[in-house]
C-alpha positions in Angstrom: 0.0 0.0 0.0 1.3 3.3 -0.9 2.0 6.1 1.3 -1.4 8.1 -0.8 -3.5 5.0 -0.2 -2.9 4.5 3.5 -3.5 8.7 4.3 -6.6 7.6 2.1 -7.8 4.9 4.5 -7.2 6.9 7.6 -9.2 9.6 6.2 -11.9 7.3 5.6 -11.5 5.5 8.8 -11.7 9.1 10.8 -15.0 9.6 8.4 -16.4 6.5 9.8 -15.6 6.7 13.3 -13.0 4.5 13.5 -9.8 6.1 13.8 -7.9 7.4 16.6 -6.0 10.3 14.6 -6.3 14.1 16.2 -8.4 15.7 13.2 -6.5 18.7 13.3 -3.3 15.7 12.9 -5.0 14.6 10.2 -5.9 17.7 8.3 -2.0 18.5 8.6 -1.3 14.7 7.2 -3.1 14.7 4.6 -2.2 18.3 3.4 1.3 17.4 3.4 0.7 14.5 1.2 -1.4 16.5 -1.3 1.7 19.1 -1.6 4.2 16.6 -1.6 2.1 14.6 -4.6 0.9 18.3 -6.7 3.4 20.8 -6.1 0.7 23.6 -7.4 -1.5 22.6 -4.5 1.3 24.2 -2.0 0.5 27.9 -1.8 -3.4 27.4 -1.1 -2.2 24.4 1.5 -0.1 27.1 3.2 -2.9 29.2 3.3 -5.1 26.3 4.2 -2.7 25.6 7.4 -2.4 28.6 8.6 -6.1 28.8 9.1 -6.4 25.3 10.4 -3.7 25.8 13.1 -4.3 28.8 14.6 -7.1 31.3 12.9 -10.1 29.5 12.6 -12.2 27.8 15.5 -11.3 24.0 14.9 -14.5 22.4 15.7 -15.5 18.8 15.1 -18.1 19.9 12.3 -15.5 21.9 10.5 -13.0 18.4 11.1 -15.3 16.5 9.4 -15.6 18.8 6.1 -12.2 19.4 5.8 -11.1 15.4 6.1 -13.9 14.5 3.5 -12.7 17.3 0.6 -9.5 16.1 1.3 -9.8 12.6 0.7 -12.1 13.1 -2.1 -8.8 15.7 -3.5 -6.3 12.5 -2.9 -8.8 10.2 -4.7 -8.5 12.1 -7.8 -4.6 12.1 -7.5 -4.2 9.1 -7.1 -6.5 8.2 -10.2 -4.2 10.7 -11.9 -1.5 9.4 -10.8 -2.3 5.5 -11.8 -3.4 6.8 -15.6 -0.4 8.5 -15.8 1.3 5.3 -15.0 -0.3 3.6 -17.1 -0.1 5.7 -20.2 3.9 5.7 -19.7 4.1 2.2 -19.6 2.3 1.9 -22.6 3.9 4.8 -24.5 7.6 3.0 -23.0 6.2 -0.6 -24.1 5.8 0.2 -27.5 9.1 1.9 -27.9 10.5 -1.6 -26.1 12.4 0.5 -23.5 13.2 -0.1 -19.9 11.0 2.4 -18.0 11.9 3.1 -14.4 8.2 3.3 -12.4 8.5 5.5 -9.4 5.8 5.3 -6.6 5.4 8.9 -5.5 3.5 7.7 -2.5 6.3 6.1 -1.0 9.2 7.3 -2.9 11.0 4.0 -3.6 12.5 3.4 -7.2 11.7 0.2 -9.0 13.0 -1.5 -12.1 10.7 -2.7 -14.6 11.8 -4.4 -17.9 9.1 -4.9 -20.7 8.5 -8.4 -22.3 7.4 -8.7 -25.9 4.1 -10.5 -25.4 1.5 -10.7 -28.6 -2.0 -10.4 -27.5 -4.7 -11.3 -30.7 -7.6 -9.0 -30.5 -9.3 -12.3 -30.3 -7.9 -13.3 -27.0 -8.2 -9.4 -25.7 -12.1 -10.2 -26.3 -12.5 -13.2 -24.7 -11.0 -11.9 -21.9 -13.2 -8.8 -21.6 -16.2 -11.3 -22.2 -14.5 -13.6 -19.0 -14.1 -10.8 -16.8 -17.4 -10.9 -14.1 -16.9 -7.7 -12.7 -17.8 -5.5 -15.9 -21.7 -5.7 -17.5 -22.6 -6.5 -20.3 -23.0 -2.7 -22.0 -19.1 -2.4 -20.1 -18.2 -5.5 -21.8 -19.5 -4.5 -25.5 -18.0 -1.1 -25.1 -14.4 -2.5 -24.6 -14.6 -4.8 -27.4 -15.8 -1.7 -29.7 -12.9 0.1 -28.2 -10.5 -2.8 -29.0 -11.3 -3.2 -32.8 -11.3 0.4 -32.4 -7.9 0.4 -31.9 -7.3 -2.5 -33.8 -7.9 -0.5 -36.8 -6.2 2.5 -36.1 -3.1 0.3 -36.2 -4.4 -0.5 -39.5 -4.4 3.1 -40.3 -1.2 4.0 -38.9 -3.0 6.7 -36.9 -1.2 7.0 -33.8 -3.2 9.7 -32.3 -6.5 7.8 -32.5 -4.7 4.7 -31.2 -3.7 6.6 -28.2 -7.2 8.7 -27.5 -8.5 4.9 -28.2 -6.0 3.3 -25.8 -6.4 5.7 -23.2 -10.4 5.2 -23.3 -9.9 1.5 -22.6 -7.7 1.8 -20.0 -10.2 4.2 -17.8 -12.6 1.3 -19.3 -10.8 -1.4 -17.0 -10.5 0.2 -13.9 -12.1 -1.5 -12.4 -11.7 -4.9 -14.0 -9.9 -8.2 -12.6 -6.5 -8.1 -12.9 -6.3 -10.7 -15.1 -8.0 -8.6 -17.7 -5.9 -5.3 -17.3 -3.1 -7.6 -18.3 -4.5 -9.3 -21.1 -6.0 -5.8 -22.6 -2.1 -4.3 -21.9 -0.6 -7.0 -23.4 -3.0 -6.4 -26.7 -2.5 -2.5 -26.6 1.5 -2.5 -26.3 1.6 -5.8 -29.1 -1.0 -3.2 -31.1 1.7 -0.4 -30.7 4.6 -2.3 -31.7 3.0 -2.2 -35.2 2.5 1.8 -35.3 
């Protein structure tokens, strides 16, 4: 669990009544990991602070609000964050580089070498059709997105292939694992051929 994901769950825990942090701890925790991640967050943190720790009656009301905008602020980030990711590890797949994956929640460095593996659009289907956690009008939208793509490799249009690409990545989100890697597998084999 990343440093992002665990000020996440304590949020959430506080939220539900279940922590033990301070909130006024807590506001301070998870502004620092909101600057820390978006350095363009820091000036209106500062200001944020400030008010927090010694301007504003702190009241449990107030506690509340402030732990459940922030949260909902480090949800998006990390969202961000995790597209970004994947979008670099597709764009350094299909270049066959080494990319070097940093976790910004944590700030540890690791080493990731990318593997030629060929995934037919015909397997990339059957593995959105397998996958129980997606309906069926989620289902039939990924395999439109995959032929999609399929034949804007045909095309040679790299820009469609990457708006297309990046539409079925936010389409798997929420997918088994199984699938992300069957769909990433498709998408870099797909980009080897731009």
């Amino acid at each position: 669990m990343t440093t992002l994901d665990e000020c996440i769950a304590r949020g959430e825990r506080f939220l539900a009544g279940e922590g033990d942090d301070g909130a006024k701890a807590l506001v301070n925790l998870l502004c620092g990991a909101i600057a820390s991640l978006d350095p363009s967050y820091k000036k209106g943190l500062a200001r944020y602070r400030a008010t927090v720790n010694g301007y504003l009656p702190y009241t449990d009301g107030d506690a509340r609000r402030d732990v459940e905008i922030l949260v909902s602020k480090m949800k998006v980030l990390r969202d961000e964050k995790a597209h970004e990711m994947a979008i670099a590890k597709l764009n350094a797949a299909a270049k066959g580089a080494t990319i070097i994956i940093q976790d910004v929640g944590n700030a540890s460095s690791n080493s990731t070498a990318t593997a030629n593996a060929t995934v037919t659009i015909s397997q990339a289907i059957e593995a959105v059709d397998a996958d129980p956690a997606l309906s069926d009008e989620q289902k039939a939208e990924l395999q439109n997105l995959l032929i999609q793509a399929k034949g804007a490799v045909a095309k040679g249009d790299k820009g469609l292939f990457a708006r297309i690409g990046s539409k079925i990545m936010e389409g798997v989100e929420k997918a088994a694992p199984e699938l992300i890697v069957k769909v990433l597998g498709f998408l870099v084999s797909q980009a080897a051929g731009l």
